[in-house]
N, CA, C and O atoms as a printed pandas DataFrame, in Angstrom:
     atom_number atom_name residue_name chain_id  residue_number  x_coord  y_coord  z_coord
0              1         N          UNK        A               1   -0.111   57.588   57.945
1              2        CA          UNK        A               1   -1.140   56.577   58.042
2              3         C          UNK        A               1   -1.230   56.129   59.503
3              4         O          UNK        A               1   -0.135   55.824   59.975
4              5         N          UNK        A               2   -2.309   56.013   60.358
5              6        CA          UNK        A               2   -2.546   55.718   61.238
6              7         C          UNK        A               2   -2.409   54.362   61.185
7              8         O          UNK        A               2   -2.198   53.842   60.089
8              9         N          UNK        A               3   -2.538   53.297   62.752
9             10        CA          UNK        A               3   -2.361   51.994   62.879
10            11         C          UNK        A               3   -4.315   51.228   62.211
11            12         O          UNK        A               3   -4.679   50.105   61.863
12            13         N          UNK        A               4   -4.974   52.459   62.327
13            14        CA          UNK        A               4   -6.560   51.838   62.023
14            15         C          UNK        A               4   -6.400   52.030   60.765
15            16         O          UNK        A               4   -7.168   51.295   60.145
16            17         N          UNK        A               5   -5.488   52.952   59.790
17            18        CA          UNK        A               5   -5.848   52.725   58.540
18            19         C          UNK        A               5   -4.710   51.513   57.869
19            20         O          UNK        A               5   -5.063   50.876   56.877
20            21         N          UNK        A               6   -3.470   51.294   58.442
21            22        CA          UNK        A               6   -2.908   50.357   58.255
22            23         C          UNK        A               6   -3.528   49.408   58.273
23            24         O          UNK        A               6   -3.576   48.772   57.220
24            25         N          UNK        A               7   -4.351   48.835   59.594
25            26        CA          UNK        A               7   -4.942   47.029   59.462
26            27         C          UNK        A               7   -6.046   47.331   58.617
27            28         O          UNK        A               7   -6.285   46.533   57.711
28            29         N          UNK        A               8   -7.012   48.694   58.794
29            30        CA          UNK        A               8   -7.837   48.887   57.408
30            31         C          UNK        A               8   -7.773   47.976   55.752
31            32         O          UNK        A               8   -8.530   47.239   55.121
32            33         N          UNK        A               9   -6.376   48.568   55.571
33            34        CA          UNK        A               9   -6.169   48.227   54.452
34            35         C          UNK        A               9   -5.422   47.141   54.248
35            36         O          UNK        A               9   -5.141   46.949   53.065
36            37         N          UNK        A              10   -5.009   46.368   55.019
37            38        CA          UNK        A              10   -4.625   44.651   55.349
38            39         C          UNK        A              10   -5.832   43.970   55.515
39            40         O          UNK        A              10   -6.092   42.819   55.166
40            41         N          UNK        A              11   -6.590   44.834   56.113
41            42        CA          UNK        A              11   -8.138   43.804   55.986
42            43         C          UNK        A              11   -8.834   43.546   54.438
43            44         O          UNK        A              11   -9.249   42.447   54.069
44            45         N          UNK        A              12   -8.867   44.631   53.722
45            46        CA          UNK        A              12   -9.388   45.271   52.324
46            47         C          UNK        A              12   -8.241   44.444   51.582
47            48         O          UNK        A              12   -8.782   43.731   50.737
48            49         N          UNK        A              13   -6.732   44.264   51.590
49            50        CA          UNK        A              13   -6.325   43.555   50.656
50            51         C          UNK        A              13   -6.534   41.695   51.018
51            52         O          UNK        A              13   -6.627   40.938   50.051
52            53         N          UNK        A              14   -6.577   41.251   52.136
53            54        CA          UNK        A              14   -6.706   40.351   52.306
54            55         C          UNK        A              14   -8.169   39.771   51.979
55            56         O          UNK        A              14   -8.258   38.587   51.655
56            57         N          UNK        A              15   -9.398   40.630   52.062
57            58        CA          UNK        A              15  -10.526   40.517   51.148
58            59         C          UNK        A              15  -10.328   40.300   49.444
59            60         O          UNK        A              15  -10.781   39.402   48.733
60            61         N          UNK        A              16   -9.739   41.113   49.193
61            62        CA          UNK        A              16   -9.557   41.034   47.795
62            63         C          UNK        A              16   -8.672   39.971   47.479
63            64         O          UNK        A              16   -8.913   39.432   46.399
64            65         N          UNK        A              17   -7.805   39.565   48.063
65            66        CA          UNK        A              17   -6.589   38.343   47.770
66            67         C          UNK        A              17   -8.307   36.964   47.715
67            68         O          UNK        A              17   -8.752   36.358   46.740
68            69         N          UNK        A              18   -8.621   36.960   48.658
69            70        CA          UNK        A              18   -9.418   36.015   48.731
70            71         C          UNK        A              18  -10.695   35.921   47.745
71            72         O          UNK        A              18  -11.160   34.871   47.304
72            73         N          UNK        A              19  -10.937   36.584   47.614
73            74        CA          UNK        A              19  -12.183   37.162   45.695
74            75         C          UNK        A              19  -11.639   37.074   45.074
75            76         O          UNK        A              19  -12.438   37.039   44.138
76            77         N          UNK        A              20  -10.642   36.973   44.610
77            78        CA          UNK        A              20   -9.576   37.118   43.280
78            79         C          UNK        A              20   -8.818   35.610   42.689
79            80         O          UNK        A              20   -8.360   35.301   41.589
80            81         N          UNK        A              21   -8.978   34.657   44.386
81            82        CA          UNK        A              21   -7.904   33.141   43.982
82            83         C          UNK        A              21   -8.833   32.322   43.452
83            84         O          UNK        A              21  -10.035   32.470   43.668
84            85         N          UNK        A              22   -8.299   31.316   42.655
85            86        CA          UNK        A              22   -9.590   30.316   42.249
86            87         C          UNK        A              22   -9.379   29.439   43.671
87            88         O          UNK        A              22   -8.446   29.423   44.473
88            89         N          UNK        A              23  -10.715   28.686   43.625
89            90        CA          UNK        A              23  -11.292   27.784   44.777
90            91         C          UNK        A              23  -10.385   26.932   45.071
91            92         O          UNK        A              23  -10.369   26.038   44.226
92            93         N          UNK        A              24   -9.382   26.749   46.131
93            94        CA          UNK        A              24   -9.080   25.865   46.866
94            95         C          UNK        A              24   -9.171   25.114   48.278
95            96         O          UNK        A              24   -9.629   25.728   49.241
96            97         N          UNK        A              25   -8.883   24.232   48.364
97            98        CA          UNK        A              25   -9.246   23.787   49.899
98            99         C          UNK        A              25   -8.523   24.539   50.848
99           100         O          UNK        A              25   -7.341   24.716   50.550
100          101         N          UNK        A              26   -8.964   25.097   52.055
101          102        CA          UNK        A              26   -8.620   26.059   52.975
102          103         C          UNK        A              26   -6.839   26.164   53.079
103          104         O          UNK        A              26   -5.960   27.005   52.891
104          105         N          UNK        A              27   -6.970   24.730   53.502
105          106        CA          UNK        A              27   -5.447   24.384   54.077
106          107         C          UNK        A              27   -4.676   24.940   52.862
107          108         O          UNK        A              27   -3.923   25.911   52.929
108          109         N          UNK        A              28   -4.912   24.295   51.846
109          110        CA          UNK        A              28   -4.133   24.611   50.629
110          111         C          UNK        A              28   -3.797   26.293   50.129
111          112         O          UNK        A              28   -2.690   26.728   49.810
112          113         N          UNK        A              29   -4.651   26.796   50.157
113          114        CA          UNK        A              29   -4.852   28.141   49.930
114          115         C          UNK        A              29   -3.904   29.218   51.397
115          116         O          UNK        A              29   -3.297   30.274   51.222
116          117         N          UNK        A              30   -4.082   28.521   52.624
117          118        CA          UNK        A              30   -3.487   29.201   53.534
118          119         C          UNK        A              30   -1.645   28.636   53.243
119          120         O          UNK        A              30   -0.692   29.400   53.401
120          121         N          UNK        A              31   -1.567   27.742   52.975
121          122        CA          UNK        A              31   -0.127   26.957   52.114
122          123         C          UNK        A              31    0.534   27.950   51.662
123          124         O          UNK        A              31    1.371   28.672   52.205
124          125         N          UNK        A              32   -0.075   27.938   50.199
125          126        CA          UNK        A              32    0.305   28.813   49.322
126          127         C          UNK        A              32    0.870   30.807   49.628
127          128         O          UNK        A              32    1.755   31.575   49.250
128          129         N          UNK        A              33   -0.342   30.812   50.532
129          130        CA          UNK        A              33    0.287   32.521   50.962
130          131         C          UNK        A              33    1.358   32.098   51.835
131          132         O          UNK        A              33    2.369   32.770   52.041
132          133         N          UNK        A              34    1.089   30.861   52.393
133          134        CA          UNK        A              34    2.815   31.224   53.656
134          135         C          UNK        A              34    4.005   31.242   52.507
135          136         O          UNK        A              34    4.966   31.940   52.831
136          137         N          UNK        A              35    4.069   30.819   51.672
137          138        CA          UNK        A              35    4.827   30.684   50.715
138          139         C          UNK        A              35    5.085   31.884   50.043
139          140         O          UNK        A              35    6.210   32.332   49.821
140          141         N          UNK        A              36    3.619   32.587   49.604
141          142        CA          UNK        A              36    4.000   34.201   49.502
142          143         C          UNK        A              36    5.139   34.576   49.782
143          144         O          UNK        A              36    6.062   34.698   48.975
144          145         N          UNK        A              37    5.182   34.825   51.121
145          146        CA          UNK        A              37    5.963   34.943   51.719
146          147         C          UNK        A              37    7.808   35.113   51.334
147          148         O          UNK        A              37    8.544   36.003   50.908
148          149         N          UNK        A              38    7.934   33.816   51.741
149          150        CA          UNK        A              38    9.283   33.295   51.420
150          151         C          UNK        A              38    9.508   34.082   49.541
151          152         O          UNK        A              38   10.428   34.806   49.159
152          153         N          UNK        A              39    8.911   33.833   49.144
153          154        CA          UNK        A              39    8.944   34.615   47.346
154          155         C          UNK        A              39    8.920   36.058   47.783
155          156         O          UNK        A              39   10.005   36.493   47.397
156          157         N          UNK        A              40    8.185   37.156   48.454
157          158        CA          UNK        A              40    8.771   38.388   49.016
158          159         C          UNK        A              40   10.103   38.231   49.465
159          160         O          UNK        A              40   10.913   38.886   48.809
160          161         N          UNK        A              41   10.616   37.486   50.484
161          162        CA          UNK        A              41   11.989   37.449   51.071
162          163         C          UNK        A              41   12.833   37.563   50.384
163          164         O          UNK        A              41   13.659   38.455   50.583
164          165         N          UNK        A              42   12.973   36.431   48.985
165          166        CA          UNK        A              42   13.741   36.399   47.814
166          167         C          UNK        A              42   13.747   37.582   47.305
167          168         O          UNK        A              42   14.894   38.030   47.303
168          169         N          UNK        A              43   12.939   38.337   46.844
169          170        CA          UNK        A              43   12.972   39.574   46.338
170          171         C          UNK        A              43   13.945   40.595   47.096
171          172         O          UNK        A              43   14.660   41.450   46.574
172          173         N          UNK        A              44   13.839   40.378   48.080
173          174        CA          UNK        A              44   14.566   41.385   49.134
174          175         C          UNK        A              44   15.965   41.075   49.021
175          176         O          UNK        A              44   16.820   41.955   48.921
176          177         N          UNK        A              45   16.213   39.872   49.033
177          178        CA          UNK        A              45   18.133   39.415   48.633
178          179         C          UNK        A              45   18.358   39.433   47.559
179          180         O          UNK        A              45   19.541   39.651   47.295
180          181         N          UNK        A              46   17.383   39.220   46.353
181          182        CA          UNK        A              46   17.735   39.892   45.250
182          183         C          UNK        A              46   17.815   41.255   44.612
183          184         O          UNK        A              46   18.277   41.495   43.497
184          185         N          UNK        A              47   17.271   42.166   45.519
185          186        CA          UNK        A              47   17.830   43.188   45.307
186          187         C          UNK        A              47   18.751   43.719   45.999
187          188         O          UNK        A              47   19.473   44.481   45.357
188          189         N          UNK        A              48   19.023   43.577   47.229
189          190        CA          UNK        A              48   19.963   43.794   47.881
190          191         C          UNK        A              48   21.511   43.044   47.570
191          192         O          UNK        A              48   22.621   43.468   47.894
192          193         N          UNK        A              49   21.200   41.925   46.912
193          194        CA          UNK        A              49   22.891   41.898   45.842
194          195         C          UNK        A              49   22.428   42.743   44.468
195          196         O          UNK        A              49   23.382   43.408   44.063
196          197         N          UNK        A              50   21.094   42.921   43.547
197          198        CA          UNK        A              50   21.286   44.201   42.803
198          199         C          UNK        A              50   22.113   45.093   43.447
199          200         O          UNK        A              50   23.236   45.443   43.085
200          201         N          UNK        A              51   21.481   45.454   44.450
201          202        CA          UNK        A              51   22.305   46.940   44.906
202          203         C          UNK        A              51   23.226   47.126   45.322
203          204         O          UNK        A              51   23.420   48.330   45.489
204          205         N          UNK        A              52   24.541   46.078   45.827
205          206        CA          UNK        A              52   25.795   45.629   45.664
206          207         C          UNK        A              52   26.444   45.190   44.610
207          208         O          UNK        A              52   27.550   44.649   44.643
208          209         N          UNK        A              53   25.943   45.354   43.872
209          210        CA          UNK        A              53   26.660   44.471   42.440
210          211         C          UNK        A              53   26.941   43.245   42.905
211          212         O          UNK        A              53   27.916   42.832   42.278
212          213         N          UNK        A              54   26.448   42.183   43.963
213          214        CA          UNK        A              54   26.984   40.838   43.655
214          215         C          UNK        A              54   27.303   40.072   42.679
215          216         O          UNK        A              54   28.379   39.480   42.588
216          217         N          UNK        A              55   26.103   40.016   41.626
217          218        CA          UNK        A              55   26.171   39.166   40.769
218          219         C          UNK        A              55   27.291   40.097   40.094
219          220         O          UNK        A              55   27.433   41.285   40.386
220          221         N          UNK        A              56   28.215   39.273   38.975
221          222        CA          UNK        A              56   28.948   39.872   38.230
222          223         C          UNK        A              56   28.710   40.017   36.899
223          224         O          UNK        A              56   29.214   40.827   36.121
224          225         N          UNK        A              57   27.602   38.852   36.621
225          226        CA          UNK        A              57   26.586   38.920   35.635
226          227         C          UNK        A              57   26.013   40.187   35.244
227          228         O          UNK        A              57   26.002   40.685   34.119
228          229         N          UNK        A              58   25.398   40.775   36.640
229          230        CA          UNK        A              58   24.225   41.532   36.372
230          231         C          UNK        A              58   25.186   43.023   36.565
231          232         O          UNK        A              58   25.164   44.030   35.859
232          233         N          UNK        A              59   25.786   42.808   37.457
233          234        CA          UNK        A              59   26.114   44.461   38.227
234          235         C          UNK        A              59   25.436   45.154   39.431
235          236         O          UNK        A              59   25.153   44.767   40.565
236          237         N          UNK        A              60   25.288   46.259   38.803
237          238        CA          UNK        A              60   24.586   47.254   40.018
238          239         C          UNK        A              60   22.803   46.907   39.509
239          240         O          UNK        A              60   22.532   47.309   38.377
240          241         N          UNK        A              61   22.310   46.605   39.844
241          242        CA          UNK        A              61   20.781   46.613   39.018
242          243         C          UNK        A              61   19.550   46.543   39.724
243          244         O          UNK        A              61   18.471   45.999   39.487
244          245         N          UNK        A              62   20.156   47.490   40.994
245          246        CA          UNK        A              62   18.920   47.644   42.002
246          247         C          UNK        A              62   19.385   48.719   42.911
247          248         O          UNK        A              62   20.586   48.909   43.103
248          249         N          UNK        A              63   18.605   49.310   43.383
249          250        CA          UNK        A              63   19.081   50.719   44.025
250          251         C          UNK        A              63   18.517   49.740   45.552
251          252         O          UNK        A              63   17.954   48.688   45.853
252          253         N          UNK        A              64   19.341   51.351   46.356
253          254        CA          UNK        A              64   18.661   50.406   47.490
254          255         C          UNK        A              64   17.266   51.079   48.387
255          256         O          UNK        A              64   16.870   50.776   49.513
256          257         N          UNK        A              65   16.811   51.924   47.573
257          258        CA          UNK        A              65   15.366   52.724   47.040
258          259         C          UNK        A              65   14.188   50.688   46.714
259          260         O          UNK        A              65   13.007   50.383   46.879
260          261         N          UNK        A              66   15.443   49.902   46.224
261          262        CA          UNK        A              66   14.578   48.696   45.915
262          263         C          UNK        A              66   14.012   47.739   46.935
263          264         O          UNK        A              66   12.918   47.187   47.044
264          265         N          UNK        A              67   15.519   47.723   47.900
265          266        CA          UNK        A              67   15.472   47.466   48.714
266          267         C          UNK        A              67   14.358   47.467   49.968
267          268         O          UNK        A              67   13.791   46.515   50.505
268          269         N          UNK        A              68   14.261   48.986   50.240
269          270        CA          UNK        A              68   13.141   49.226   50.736
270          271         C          UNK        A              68   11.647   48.923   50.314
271          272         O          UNK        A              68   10.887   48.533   51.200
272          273         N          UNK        A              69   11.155   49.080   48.984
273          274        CA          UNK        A              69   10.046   48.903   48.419
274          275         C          UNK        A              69   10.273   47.106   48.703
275          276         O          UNK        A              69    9.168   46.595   48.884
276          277         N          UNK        A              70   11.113   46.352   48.759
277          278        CA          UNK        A              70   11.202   44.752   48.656
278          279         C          UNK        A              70   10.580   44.705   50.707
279          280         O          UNK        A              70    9.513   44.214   51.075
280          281         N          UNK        A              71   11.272   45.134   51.320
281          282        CA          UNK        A              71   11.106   44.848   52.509
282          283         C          UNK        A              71    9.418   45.183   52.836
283          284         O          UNK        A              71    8.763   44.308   53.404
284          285         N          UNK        A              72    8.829   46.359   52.486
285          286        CA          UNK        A              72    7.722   46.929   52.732
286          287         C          UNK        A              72    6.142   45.585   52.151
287          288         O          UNK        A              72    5.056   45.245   52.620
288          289         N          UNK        A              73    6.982   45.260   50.911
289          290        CA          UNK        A              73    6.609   44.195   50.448
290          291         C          UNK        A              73    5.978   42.360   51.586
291          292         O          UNK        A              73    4.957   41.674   51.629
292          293         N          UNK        A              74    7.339   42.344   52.260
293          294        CA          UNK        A              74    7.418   41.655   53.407
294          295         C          UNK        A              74    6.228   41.587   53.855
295          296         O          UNK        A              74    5.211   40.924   53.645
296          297         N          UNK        A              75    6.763   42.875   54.889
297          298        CA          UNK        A              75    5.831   43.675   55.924
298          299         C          UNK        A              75    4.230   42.902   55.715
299          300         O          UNK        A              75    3.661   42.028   56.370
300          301         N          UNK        A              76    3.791   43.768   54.346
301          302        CA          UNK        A              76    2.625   43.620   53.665
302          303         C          UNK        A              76    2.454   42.042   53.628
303          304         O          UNK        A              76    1.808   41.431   54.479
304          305         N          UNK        A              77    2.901   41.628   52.885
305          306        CA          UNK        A              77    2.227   39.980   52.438
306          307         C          UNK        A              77    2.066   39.481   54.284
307          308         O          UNK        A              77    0.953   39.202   54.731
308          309         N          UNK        A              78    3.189   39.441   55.081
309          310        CA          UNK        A              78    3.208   39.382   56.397
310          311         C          UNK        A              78    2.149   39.055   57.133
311          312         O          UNK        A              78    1.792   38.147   57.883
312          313         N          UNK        A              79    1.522   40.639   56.451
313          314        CA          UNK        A              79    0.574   41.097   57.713
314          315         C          UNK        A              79   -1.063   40.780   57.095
315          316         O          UNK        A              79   -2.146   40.836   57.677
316          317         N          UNK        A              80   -0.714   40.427   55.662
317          318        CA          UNK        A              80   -2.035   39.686   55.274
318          319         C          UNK        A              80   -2.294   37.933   55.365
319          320         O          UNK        A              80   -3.266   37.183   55.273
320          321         N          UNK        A              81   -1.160   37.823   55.545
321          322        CA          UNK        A              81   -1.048   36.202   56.072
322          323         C          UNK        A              81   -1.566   36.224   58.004
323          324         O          UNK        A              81   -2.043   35.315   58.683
324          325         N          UNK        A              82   -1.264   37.430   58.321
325          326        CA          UNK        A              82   -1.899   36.901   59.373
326          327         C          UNK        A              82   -3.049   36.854   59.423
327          328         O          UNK        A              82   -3.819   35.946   59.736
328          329         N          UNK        A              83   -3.232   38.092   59.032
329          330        CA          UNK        A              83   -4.826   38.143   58.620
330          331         C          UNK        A              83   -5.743   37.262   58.276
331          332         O          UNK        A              83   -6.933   37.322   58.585
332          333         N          UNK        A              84   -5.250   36.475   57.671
333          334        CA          UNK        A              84   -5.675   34.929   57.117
334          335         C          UNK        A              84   -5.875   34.224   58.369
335          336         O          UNK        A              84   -6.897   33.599   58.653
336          337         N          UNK        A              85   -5.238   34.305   58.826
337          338        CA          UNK        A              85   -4.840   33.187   60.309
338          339         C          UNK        A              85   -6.386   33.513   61.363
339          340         O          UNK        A              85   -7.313   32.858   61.840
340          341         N          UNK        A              86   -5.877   35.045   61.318
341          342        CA          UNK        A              86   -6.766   35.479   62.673
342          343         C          UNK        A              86   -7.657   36.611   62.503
343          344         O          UNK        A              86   -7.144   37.572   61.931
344          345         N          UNK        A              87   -9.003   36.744   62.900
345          346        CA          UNK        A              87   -9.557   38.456   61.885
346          347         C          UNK        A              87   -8.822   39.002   63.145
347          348         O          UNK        A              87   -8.949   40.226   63.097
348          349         N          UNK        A              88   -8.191   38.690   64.125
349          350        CA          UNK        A              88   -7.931   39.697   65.151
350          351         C          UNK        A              88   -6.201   39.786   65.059
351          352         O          UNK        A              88   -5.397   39.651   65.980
352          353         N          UNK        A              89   -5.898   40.109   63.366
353          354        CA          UNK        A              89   -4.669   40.167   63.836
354          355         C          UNK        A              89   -3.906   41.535   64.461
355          356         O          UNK        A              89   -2.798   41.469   64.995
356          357         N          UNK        A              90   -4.655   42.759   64.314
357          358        CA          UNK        A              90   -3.996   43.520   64.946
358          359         C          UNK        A              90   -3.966   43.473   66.440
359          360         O          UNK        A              90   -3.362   44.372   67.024
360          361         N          UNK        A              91   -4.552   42.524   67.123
361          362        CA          UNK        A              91   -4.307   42.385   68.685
362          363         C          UNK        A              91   -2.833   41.875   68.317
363          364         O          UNK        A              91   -1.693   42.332   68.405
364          365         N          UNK        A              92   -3.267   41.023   67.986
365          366        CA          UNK        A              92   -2.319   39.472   67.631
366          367         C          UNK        A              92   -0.637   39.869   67.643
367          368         O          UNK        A              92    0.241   39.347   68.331
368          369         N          UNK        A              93   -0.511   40.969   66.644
369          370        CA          UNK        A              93    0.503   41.661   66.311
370          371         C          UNK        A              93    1.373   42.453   67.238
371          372         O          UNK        A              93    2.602   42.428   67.296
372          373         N          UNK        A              94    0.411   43.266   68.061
373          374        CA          UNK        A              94    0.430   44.509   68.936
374          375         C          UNK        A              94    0.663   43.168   70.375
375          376         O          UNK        A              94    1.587   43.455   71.136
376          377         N          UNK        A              95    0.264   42.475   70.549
377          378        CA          UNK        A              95    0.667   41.728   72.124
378          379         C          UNK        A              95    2.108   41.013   71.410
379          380         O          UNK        A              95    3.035   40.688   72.152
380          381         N          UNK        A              96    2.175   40.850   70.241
381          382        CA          UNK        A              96    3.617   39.929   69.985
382          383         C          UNK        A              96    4.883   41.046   70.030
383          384         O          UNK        A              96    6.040   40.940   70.437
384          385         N          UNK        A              97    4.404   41.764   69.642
385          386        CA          UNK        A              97    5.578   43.186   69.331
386          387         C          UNK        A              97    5.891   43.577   70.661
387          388         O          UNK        A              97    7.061   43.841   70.939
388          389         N          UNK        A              98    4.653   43.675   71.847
389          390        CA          UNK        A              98    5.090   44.023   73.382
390          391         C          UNK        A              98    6.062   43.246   73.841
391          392         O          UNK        A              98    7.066   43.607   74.455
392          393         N          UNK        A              99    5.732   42.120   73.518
393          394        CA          UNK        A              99    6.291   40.944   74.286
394          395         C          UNK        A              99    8.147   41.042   73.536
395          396         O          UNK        A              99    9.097   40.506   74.107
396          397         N          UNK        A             100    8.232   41.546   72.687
397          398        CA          UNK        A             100   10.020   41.506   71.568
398          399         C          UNK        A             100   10.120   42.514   72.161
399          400         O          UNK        A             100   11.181   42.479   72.786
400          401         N          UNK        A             101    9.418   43.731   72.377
401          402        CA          UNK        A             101   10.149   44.617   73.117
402          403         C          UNK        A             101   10.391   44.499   74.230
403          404         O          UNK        A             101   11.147   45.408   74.571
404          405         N          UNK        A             102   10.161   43.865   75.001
405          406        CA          UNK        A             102    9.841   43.779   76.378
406          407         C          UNK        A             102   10.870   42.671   76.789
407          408         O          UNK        A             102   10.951   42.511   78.006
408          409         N          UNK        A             103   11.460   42.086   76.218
409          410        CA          UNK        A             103   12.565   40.732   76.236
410          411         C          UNK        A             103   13.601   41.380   76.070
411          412         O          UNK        A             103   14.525   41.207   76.864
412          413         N          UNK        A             104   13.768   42.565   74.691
413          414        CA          UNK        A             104   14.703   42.577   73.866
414          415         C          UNK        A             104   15.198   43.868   74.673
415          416         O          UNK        A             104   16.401   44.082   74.817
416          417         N          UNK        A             105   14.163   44.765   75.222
417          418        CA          UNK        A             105   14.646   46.253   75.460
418          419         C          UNK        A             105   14.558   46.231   77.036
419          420         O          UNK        A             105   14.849   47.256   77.654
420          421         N          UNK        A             106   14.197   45.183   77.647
421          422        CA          UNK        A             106   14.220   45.390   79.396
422          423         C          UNK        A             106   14.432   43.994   79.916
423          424         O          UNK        A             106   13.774   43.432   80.792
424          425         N          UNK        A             107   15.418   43.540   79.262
425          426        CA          UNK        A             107   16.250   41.630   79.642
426          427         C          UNK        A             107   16.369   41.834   81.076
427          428         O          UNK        A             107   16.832   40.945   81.790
């Protein structure tokens, strides 16, 4: 997948997220997806003790095949929350990512 069909289809789900919610006031509605959010994250530590057996309850009850599909998850809600924010989030993204590399890989 290219980077144009990636925000492509962050644009197309973030259309559809927005046709699909019942009517709320802006603020409220942009609320709620940051929150998305944090509920993806959870998913991601809950499978990642699935896939340790933390719980002793549960056991093994997540591969870490889950793991990945939980993180990608992230990614996604992520990158449609920005979307929300800004129609220009793939600038948005692409100057923030220069700037982490650019701190992180040439201090």
């Amino acid at each position: 997948m290219s980077d144009d069909d990636l925000w492509e289809s962050i644009d197309r789900l973030q259309d559809w997220l927005v046709s699909t919610q019942p009517a709320r006031p802006p603020q409220e509605a942009l609320l709620l997806q940051m929150l998305k959010l944090s509920e993806e994250v959870g998913e991601v530590a809950e499978a990642v003790i699935g896939a340790t057996g933390q719980n002793p309850r549960k056991g093994v009850s997540h591969t870490w095949d889950d793991v990945q599909s939980e993180l990608c998850d992230v990614i996604i809600t992520a990158a449609v929350a920005l979307r929300t924010l800004t129609p220009e989030a793939r600038e948005v993204f692409a100057a923030h990512l220069a700037r982490v590399t650019g701190r992180s890989l040439n201090p």
